[in-house]
N, CA, C and O atoms as CSV, one atom per row, in Angstrom:
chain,resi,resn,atom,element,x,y,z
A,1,UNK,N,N,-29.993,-25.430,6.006
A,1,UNK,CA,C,-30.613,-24.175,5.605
A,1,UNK,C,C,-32.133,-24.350,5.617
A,1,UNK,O,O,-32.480,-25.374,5.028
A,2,UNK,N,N,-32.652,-23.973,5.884
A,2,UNK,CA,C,-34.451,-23.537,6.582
A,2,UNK,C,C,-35.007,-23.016,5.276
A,2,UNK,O,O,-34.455,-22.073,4.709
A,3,UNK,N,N,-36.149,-23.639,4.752
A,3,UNK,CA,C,-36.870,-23.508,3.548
A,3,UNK,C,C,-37.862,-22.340,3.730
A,3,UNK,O,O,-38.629,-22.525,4.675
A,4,UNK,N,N,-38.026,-21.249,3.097
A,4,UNK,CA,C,-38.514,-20.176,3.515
A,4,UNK,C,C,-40.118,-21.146,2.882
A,4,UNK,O,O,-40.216,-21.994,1.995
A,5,UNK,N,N,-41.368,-20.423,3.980
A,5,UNK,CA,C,-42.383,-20.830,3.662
A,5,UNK,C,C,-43.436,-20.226,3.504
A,5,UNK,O,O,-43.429,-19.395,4.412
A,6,UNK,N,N,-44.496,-20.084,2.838
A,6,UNK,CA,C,-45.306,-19.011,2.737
A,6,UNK,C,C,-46.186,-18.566,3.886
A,6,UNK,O,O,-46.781,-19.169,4.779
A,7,UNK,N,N,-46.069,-17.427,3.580
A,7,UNK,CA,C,-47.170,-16.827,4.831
A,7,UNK,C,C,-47.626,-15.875,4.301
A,7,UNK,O,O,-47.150,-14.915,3.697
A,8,UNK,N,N,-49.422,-16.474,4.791
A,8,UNK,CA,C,-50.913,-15.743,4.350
A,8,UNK,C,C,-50.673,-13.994,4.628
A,8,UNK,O,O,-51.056,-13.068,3.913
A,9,UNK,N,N,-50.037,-13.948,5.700
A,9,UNK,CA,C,-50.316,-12.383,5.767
A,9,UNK,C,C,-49.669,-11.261,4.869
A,9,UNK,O,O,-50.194,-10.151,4.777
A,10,UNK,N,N,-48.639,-11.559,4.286
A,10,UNK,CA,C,-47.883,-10.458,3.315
A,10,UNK,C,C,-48.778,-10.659,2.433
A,10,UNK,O,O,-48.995,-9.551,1.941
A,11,UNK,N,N,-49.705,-11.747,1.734
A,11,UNK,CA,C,-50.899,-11.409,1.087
A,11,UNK,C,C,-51.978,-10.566,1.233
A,11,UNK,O,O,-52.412,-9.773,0.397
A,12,UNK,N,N,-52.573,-10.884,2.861
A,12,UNK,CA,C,-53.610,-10.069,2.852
A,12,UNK,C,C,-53.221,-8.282,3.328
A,12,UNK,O,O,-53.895,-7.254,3.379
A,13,UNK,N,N,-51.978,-8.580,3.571
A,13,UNK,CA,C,-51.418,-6.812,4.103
A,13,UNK,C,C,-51.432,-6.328,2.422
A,13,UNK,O,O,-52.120,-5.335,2.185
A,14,UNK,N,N,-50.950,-6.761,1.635
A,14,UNK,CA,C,-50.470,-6.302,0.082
A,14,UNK,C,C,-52.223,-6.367,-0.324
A,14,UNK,O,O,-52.739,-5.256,-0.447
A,15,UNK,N,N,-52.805,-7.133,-0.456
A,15,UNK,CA,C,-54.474,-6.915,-0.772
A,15,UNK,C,C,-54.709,-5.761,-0.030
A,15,UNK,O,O,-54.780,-4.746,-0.724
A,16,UNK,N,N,-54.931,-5.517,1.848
A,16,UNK,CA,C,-55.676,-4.601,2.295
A,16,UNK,C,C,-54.880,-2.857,1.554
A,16,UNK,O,O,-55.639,-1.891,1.476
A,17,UNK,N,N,-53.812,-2.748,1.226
A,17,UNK,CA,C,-53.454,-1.666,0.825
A,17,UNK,C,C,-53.976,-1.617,-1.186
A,17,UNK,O,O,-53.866,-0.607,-1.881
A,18,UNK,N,N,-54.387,-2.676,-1.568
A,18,UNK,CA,C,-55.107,-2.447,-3.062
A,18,UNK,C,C,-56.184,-1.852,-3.080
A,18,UNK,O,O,-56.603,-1.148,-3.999
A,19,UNK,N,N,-56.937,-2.195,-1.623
A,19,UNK,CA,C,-58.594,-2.054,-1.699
A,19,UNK,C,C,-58.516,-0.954,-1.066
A,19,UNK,O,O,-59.294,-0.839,-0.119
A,20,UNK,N,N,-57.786,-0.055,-1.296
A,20,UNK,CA,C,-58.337,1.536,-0.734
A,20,UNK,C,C,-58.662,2.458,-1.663
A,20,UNK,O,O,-58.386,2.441,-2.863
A,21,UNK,N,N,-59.219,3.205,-1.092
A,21,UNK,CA,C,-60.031,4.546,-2.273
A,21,UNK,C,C,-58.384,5.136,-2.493
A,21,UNK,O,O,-57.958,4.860,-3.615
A,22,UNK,N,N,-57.708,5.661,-1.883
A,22,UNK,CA,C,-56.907,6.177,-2.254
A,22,UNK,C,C,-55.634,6.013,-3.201
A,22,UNK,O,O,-54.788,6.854,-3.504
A,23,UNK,N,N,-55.793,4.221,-3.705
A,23,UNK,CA,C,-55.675,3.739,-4.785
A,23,UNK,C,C,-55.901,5.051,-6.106
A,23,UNK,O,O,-55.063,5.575,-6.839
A,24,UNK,N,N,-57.181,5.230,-6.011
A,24,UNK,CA,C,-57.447,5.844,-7.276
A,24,UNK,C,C,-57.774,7.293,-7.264
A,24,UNK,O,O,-57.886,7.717,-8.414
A,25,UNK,N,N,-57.935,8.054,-6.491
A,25,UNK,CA,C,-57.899,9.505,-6.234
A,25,UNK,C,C,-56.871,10.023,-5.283
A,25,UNK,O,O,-56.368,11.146,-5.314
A,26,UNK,N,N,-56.615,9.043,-4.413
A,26,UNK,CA,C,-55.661,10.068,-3.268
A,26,UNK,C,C,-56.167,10.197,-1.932
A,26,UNK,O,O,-57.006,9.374,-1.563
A,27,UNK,N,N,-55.904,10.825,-1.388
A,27,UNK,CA,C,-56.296,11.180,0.204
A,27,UNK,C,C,-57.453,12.374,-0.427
A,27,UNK,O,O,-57.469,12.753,-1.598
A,28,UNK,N,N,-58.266,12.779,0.520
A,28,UNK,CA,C,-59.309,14.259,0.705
A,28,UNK,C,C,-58.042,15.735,0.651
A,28,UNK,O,O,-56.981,15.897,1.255
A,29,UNK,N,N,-58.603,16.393,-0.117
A,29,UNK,CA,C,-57.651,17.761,-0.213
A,29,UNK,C,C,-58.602,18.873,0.284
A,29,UNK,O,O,-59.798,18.734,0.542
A,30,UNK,N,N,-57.782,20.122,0.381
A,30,UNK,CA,C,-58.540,21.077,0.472
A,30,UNK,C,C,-57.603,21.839,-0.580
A,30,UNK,O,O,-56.506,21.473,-1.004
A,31,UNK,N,N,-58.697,23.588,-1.044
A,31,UNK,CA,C,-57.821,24.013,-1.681
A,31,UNK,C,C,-58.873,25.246,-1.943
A,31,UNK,O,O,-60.068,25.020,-2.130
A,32,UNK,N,N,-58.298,26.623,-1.938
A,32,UNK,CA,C,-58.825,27.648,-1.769
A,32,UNK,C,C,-60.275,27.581,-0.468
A,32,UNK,O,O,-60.888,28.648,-0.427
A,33,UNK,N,N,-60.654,26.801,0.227
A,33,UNK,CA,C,-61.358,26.901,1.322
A,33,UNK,C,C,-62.155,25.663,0.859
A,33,UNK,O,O,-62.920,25.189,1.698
A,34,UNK,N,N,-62.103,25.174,-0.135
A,34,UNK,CA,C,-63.057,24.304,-0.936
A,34,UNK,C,C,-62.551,22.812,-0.436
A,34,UNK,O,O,-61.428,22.449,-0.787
A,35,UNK,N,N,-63.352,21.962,0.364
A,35,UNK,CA,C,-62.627,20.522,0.772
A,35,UNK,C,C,-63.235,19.985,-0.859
A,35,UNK,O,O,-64.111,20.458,-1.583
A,36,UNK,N,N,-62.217,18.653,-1.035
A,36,UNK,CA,C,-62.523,17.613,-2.266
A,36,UNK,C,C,-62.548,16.525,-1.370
A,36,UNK,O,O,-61.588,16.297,-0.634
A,37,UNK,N,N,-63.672,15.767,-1.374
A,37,UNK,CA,C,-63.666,14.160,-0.796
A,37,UNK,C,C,-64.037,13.162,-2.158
A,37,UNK,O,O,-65.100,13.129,-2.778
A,38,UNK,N,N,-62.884,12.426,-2.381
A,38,UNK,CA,C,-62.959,11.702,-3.410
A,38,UNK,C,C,-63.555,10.190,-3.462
A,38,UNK,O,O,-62.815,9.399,-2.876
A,39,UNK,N,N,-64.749,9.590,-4.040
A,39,UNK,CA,C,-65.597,8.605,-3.725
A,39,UNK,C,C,-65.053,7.334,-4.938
A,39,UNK,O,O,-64.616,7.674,-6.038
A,40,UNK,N,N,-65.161,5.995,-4.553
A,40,UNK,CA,C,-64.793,5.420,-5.425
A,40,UNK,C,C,-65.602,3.935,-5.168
A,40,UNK,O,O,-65.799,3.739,-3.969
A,41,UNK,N,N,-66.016,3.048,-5.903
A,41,UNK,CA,C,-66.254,1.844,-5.813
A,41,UNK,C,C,-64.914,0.529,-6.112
A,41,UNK,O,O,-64.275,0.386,-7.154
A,42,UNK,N,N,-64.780,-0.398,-4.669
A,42,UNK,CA,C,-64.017,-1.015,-4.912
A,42,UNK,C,C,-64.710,-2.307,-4.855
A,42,UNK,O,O,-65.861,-2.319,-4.418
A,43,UNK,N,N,-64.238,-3.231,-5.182
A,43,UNK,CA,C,-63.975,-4.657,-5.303
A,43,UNK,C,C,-62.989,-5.292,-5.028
A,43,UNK,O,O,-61.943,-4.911,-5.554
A,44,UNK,N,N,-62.930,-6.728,-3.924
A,44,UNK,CA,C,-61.725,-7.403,-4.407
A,44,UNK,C,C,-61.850,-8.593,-3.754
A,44,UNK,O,O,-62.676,-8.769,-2.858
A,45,UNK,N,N,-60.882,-9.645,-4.246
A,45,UNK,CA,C,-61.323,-10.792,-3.518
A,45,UNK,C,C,-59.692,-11.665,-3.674
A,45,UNK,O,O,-58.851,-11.491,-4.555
A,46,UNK,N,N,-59.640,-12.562,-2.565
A,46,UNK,CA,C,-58.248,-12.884,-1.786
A,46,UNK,C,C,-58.632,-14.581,-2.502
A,46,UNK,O,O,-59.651,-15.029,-3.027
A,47,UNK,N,N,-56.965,-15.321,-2.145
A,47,UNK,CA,C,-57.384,-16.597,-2.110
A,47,UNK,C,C,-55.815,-17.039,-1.978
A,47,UNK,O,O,-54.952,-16.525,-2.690
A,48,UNK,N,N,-55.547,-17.970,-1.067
A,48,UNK,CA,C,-54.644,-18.386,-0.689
A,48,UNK,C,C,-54.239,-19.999,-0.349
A,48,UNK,O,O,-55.075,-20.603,0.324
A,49,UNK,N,N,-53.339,-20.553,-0.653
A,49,UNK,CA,C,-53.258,-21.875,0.395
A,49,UNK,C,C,-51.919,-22.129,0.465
A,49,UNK,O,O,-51.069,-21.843,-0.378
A,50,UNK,N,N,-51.792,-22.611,1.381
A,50,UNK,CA,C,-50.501,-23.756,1.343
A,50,UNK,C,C,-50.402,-25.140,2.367
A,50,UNK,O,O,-51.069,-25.367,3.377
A,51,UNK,N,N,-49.188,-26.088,1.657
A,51,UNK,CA,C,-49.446,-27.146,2.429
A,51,UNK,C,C,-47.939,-28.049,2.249
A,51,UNK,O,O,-47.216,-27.919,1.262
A,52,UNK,N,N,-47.700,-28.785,3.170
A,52,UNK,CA,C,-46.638,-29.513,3.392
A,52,UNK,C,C,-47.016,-31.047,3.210
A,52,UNK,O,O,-48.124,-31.556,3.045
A,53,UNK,N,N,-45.490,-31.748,3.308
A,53,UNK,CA,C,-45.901,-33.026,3.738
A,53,UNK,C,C,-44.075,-34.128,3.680
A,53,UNK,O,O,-43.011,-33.826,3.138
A,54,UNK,N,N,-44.244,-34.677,4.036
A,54,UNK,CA,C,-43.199,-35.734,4.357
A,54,UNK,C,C,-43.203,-36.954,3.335
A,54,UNK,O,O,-44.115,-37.768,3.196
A,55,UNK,N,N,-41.996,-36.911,2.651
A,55,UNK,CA,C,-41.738,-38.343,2.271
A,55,UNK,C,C,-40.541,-39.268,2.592
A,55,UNK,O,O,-39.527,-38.728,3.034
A,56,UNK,N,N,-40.557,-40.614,2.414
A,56,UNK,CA,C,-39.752,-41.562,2.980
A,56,UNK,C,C,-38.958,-41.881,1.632
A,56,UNK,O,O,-39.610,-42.492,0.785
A,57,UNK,N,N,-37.909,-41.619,1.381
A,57,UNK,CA,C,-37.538,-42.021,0.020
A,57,UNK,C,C,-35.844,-43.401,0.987
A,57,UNK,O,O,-35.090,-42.980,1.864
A,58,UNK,N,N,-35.808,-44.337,0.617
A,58,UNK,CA,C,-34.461,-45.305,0.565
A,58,UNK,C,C,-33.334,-44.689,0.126
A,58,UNK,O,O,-33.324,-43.914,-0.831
A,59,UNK,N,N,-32.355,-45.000,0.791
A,59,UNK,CA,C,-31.059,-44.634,0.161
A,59,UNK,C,C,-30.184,-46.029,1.060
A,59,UNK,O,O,-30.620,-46.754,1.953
A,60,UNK,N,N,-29.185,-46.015,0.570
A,60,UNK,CA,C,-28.260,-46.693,0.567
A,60,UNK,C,C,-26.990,-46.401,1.484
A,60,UNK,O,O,-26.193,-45.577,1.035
A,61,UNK,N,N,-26.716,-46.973,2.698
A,61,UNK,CA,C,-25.396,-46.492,3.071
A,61,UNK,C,C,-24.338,-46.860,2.672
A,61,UNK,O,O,-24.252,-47.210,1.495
A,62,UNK,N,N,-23.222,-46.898,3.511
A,62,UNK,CA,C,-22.057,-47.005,2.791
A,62,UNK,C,C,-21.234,-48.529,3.063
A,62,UNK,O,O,-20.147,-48.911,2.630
A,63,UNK,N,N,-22.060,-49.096,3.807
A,63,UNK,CA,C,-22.025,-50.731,3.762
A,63,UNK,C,C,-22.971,-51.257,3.009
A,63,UNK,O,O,-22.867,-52.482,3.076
A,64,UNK,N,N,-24.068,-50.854,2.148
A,64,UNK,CA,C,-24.596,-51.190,1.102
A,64,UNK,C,C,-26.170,-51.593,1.751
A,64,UNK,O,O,-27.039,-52.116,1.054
A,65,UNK,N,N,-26.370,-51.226,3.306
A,65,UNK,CA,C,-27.544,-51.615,3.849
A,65,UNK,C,C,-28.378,-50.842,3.450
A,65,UNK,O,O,-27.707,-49.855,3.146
A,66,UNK,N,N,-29.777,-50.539,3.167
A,66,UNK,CA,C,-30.843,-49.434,2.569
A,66,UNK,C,C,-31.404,-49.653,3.649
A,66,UNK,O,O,-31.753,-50.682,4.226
A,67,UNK,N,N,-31.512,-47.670,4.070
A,67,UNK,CA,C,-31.699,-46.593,5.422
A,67,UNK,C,C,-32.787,-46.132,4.711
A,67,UNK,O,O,-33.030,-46.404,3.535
A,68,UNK,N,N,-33.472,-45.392,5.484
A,68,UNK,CA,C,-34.640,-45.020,5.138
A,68,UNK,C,C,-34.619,-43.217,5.561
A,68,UNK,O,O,-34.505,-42.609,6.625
A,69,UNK,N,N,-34.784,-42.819,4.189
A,69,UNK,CA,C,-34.279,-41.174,4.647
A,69,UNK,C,C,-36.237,-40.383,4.074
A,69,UNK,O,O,-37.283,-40.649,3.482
A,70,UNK,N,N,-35.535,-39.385,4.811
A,70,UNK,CA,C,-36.680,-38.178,4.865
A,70,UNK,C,C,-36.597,-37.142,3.947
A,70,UNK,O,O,-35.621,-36.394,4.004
A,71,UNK,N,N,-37.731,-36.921,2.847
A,71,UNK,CA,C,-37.467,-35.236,2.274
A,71,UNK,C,C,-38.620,-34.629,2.784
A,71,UNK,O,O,-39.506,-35.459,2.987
A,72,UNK,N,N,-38.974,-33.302,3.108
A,72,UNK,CA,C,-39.806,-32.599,3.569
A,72,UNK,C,C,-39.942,-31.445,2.521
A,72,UNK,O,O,-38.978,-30.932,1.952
A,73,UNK,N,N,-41.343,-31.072,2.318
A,73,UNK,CA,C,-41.319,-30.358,0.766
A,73,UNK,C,C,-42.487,-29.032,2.170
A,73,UNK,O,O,-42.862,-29.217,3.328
A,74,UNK,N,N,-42.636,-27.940,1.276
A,74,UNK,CA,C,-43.642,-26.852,1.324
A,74,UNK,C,C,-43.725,-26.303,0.641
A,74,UNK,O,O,-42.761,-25.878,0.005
A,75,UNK,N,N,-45.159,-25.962,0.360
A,75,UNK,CA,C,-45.397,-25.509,-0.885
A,75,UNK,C,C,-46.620,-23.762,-0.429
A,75,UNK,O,O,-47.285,-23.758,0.607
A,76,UNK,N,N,-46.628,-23.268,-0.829
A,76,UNK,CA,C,-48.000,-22.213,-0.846
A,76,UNK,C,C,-47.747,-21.327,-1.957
A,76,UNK,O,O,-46.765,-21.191,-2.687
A,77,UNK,N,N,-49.046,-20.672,-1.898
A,77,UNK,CA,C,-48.683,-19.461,-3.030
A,77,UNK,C,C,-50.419,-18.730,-2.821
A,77,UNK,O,O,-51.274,-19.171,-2.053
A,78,UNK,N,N,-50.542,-17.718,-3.603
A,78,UNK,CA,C,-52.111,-17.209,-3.729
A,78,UNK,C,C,-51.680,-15.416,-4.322
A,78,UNK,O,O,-50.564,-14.961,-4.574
A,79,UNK,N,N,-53.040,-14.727,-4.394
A,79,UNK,CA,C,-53.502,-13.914,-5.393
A,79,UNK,C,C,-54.530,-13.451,-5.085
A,79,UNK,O,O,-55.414,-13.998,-4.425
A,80,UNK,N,N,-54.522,-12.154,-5.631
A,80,UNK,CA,C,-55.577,-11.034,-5.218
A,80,UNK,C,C,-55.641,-10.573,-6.307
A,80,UNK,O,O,-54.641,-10.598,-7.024
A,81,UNK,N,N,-56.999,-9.942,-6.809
A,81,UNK,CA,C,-57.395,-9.146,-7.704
A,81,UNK,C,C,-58.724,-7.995,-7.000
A,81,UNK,O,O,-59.606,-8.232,-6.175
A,82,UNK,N,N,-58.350,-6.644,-7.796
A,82,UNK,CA,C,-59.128,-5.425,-7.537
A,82,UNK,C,C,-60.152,-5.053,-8.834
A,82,UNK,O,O,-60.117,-5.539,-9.965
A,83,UNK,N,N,-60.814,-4.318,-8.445
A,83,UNK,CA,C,-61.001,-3.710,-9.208
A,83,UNK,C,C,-61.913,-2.149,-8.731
A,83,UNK,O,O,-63.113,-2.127,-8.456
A,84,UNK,N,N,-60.885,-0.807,-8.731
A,84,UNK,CA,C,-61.560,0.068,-8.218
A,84,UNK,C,C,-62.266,0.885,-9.546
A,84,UNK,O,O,-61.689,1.028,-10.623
A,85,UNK,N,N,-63.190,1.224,-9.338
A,85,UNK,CA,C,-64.212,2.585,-10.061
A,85,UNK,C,C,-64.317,3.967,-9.642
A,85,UNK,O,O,-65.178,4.052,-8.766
A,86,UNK,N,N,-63.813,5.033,-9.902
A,86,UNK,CA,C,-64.184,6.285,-9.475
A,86,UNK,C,C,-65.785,6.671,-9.632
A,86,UNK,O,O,-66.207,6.303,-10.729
A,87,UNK,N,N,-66.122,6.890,-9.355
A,87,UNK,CA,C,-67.651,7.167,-8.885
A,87,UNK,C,C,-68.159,8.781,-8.956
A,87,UNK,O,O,-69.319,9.044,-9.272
A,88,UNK,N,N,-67.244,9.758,-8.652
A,88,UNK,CA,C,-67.131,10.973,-8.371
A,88,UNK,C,C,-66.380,11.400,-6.779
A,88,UNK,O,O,-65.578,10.764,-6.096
A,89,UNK,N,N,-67.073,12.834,-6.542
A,89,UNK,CA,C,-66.237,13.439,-5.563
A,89,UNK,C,C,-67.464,14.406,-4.919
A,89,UNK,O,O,-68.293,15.139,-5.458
A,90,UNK,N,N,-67.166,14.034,-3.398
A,90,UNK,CA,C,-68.102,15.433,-2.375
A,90,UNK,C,C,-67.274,16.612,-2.516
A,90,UNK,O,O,-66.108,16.511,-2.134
A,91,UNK,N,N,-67.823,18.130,-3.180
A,91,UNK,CA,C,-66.815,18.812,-2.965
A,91,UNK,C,C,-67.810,20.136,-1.616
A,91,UNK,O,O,-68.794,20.749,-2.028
A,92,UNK,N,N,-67.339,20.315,-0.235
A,92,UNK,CA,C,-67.783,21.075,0.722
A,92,UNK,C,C,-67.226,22.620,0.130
A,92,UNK,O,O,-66.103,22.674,-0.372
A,93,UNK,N,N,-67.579,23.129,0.168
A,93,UNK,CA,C,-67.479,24.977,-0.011
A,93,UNK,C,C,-68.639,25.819,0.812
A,93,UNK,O,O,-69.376,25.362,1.685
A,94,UNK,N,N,-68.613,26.844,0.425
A,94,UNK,CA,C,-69.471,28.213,1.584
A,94,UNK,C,C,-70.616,27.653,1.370
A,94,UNK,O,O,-71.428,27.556,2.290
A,95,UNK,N,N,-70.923,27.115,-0.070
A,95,UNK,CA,C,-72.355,27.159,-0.287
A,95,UNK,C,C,-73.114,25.658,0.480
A,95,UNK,O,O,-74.300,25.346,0.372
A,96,UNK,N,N,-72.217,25.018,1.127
A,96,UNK,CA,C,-72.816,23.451,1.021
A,96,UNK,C,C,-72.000,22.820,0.474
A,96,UNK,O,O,-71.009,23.347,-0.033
A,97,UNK,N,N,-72.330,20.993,0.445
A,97,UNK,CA,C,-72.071,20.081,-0.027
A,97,UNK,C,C,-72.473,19.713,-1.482
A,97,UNK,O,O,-73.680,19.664,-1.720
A,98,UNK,N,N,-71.487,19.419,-2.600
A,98,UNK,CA,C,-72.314,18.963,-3.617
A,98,UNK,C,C,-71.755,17.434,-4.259
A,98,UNK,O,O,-70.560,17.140,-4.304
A,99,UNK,N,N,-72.410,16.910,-4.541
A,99,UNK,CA,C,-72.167,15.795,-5.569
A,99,UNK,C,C,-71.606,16.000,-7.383
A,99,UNK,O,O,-72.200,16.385,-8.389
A,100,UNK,N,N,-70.560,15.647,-7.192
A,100,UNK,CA,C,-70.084,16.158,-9.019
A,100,UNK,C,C,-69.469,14.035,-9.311
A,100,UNK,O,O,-68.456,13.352,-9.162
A,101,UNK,N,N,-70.980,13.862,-9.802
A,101,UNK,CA,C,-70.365,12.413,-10.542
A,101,UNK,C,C,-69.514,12.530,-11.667
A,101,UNK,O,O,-69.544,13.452,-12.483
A,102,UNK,N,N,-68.463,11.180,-11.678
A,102,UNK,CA,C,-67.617,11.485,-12.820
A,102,UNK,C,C,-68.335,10.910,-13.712
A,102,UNK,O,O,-69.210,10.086,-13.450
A,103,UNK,N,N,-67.958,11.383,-15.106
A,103,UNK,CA,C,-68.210,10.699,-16.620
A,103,UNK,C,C,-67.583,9.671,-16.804
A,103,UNK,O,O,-66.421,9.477,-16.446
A,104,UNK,N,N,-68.457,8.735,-17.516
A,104,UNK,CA,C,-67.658,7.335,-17.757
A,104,UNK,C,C,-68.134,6.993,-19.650
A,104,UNK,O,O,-69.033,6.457,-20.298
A,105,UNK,N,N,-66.915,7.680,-19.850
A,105,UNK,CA,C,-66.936,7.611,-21.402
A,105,UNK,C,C,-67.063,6.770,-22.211
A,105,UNK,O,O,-67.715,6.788,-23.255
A,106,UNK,N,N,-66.133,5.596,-21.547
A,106,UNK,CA,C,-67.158,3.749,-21.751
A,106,UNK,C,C,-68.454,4.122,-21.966
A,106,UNK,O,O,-69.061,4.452,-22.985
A,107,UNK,N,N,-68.767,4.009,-20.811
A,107,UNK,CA,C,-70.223,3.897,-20.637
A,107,UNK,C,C,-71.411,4.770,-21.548
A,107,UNK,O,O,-72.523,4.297,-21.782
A,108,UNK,N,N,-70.908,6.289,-22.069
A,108,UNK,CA,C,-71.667,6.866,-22.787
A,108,UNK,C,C,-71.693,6.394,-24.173
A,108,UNK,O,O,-72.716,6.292,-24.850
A,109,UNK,N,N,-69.963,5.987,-24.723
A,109,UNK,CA,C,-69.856,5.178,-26.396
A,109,UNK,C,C,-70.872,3.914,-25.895
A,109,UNK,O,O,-71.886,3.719,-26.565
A,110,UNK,N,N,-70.697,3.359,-25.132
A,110,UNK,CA,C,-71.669,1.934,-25.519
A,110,UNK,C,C,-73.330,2.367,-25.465
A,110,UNK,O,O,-74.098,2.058,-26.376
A,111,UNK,N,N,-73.703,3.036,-24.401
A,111,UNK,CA,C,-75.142,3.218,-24.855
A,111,UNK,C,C,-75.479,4.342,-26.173
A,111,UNK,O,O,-76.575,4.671,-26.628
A,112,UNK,N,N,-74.204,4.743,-26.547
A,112,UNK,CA,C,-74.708,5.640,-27.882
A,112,UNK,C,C,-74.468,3.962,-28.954
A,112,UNK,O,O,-75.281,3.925,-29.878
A,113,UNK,N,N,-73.923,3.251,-28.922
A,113,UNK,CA,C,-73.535,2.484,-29.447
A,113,UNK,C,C,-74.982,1.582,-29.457
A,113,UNK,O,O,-75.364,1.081,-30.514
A,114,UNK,N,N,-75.809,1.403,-28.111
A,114,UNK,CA,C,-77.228,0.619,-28.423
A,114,UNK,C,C,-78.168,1.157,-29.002
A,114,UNK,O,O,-79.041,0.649,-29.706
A,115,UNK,N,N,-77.923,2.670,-28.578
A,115,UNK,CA,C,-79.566,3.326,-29.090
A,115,UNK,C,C,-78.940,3.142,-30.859
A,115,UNK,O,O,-79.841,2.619,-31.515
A,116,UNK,N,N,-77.899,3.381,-31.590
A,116,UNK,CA,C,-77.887,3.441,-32.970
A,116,UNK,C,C,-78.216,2.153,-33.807
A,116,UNK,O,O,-78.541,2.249,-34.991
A,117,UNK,N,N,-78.108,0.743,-33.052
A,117,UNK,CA,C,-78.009,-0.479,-33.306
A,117,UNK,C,C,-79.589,-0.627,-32.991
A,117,UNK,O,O,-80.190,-1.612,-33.418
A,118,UNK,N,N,-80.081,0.112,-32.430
A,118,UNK,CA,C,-81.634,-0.320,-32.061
A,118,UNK,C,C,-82.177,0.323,-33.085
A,118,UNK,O,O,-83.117,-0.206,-33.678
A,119,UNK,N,N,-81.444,2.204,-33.676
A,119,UNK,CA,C,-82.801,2.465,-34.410
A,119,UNK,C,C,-82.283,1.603,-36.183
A,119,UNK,O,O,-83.157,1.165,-36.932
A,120,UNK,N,N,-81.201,1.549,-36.436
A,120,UNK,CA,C,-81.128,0.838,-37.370
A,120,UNK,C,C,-81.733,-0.471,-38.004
A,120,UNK,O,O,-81.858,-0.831,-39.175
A,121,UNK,N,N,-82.173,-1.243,-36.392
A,121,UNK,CA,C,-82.503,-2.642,-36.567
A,121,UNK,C,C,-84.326,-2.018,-37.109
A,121,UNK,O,O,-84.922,-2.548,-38.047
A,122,UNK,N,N,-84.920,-0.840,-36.277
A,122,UNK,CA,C,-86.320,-0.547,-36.682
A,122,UNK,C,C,-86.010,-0.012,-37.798
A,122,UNK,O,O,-87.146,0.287,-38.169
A,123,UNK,N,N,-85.198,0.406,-38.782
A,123,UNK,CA,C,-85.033,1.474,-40.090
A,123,UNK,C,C,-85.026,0.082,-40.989
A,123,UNK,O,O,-85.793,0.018,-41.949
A,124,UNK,N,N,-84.166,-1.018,-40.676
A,124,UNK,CA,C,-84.418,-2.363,-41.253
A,124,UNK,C,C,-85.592,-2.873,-41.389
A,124,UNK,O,O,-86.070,-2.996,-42.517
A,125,UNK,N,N,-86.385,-3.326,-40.091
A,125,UNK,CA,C,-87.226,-3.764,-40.463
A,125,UNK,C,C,-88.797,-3.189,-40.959
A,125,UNK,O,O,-89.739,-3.856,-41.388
A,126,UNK,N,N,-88.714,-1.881,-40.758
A,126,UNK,CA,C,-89.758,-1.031,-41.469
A,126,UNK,C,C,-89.702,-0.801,-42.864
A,126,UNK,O,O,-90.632,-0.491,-43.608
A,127,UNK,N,N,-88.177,-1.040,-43.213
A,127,UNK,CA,C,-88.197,-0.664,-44.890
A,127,UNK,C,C,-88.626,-2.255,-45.181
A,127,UNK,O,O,-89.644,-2.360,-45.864
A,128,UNK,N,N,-88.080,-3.350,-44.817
A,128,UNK,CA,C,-88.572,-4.879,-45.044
A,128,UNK,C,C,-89.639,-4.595,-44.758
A,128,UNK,O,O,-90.302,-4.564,-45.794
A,129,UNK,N,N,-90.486,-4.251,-43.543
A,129,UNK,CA,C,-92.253,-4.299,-43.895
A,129,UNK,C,C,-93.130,-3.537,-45.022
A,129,UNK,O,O,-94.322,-3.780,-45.216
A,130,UNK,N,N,-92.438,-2.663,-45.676
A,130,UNK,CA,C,-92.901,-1.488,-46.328
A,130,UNK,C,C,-92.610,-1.999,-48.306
A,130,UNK,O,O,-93.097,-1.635,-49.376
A,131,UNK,N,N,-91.549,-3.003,-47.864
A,131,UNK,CA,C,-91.197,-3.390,-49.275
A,131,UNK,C,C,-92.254,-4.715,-50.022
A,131,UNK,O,O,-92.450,-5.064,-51.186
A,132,UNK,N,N,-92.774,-5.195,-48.671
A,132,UNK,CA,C,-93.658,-6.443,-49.109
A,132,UNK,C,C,-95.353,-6.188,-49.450
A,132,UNK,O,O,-96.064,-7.133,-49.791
């Protein structure tokens, strides 16, 4: 029986279908005359190996002489990681092309999250300068 062995490409075919925009929005639509082209930032990065090799292990026949036998091993394996971002969407209509970026609600809690940590740290140290 034949040792199934790895092969690089069902990796990088299964990666090239992660790293598409349409991962995270879809294909381009239209809808009442209005096209949607959906924009996204991807990332990703591959990594793979594999490798064989031969060993000589003794065995014993059945007149008690020690033969010299063969195991043959293979080994591979590997992994992909993504990471897509929606970005926004081109939407075309009568009037033109426009840009509608998406909101990234992360992103607005954490910088509401610095500016409050910044004015607190000056409300600190102005009442400490003001107390001495």
């Amino acid at each position: 029986m034949a040792t199934p062995r790895f092969d690089p490409s069902t990796l990088t075919n299964a990666a090239n279908e992660s790293f598409a925009v349409r991962r995270v929005f879809g294909e381009a639509y239209e809808r009442g005359g209005t096209l949607v082209i959906p924009v996204a930032r991807v990332w990703g990065a591959t990594g793979s190996g594999s490798g064989g090799g031969e060993m000589s292990v003794p065995h014993h026949a059945e007149d008690g002489a020690e033969e010299k036998g063969a195991n043959e091993g293979h080994g591979g394996g590997g992994g992909y990681a993504t990471h897509v971002k929606a970005v926004g969407v081109f939407v075309v209509d009568d009037t033109g092309t426009h840009w509608q970026p998406t909101l990234d609600v992360n992103r607005v809690i954490l910088g509401g999250q610095l500016v409050a940590a910044a004015v607190l740290t000056v409300c600190a140290l102005a009442w400490a300068v003001k107390r001495r």
